[in-house]
N, C-alpha and C positions, 0 to 999 in steps of 0.2 A: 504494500500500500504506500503512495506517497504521500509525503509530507503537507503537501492540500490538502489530498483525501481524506487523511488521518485528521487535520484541523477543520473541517468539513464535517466531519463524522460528529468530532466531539463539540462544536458549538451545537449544532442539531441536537443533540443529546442533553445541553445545557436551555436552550428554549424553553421546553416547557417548566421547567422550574424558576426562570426568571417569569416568563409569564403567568404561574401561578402567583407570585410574590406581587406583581404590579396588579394583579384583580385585586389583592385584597388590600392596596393604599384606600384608603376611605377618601373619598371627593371632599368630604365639608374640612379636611384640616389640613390640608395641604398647604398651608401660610407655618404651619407648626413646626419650632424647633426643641430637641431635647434639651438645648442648651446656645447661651450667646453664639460662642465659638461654632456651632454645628451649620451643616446644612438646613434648609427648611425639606419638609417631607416631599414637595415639590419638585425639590431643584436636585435632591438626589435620587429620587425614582426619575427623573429627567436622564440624569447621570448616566444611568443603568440603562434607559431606554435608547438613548443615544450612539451608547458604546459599538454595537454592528457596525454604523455608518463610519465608524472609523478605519476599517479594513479601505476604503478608497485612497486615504491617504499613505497605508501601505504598499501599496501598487507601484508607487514611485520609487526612485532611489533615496529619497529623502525627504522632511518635511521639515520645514523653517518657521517654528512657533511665528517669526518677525512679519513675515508675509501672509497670518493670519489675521489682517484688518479687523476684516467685515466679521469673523466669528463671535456668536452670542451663544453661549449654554443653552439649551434646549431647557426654559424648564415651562412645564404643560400649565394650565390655567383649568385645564377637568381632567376629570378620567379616560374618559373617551379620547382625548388628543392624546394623553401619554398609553395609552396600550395602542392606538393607530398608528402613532410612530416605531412605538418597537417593533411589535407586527411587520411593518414597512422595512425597514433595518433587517429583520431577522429574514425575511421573502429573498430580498436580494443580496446578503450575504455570501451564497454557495456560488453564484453565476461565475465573479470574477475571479474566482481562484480554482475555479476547474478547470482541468488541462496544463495548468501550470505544475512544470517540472520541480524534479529537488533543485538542480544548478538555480534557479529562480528562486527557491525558497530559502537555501543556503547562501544568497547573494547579501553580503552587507546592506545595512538599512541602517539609516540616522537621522535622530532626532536631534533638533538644533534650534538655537535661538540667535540668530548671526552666526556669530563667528565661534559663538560656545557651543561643544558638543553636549548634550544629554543626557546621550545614551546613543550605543551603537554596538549593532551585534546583527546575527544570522537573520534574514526578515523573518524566516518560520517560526525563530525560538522568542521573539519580538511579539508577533502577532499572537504566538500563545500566552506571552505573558499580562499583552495589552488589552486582547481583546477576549482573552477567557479567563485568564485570571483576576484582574483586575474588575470583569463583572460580576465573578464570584465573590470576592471582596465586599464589592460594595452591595450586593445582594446580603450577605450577612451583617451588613449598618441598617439597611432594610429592615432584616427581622426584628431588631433591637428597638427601631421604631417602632415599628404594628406591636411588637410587646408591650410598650410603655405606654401605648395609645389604646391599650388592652383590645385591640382587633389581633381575634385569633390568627395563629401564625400557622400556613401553611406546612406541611412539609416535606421538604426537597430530597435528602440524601439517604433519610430514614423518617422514621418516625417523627412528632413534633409534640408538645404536651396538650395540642389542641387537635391535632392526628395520631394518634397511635398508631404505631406498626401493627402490634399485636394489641 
């Protein structure tokens, strides 16, 4: 299997537990934070929702924070725009990295701000850390929320105390 296919497989595999997680953000508190310092529940179910459409800017050789002007955070104003968008993100995710070889997955990718490097490494070991890890991540800031907002918490890998395995 290659190194698309393989991250292809496993973001598929990761969809539906992200989109169990954004059904259950409740619409009316989405302005809510756990704390000054945090995100609002808005801006990082945004976050999450978002993260697919980043695979475009790994297609490049590189992506220059500097020359992201016009970029504004995605964060949703209902429910219905935040699971449309991820939905839309997660649909065309597989397109553009089908058929693409390892030499192409294994080719340096860097992330940069001018003339400061990043980060820079293999695109494939990149795109797994950017775009599946990192949505795991913040999927488990997620849960912490819907905990504290006491909307039962889905769950993803096993069981949850509001789903039981067994």
């Amino acid at each position: 299997m290659s190194q698309a296919t393989d991250l292809i497989a496993d973001f598929a595999a990761e969809v539906s537990n992200t989109r169990k997680l954004l059904e259950a953000v409740p619409e009316g508190q989405l302005d809510w934070k756990p704390h000054q310092k945090s995100s609002s529940l808005a801006a990082l179910a945004g976050h999450i929702a978002e993260t697919p459409n980043w695979l475009g800017t790994m297609l490049e050789d590189e992506m220059d924070f500097a020359a992201m002007t016009d970029y504004v955070p995605f964060v949703p104003t209902t429910k219905a725009e935040l699971l449309e968008a991820f939905e839309q993100g997660a649909a065309a995710f597989a397109a553009p990295l089908e058929g693409q070889d390892d030499a192409f997955m294994s080719a340096t990718w860097t992330m940069r701000k001018e003339d400061q490097v990043l980060m820079q490494a293999p695109r494939g070991q990149l795109m797994r850390s950017i775009l599946l890890h990192h949505l795991i991540h913040h999927r488990g800031q997620l849960t912490v929320y819907l905990r504290m907002l006491n909307v039962p918490v889905p769950a993803t890998y096993g069981g949850s105390a509001d789903e039981p395995m067994f």
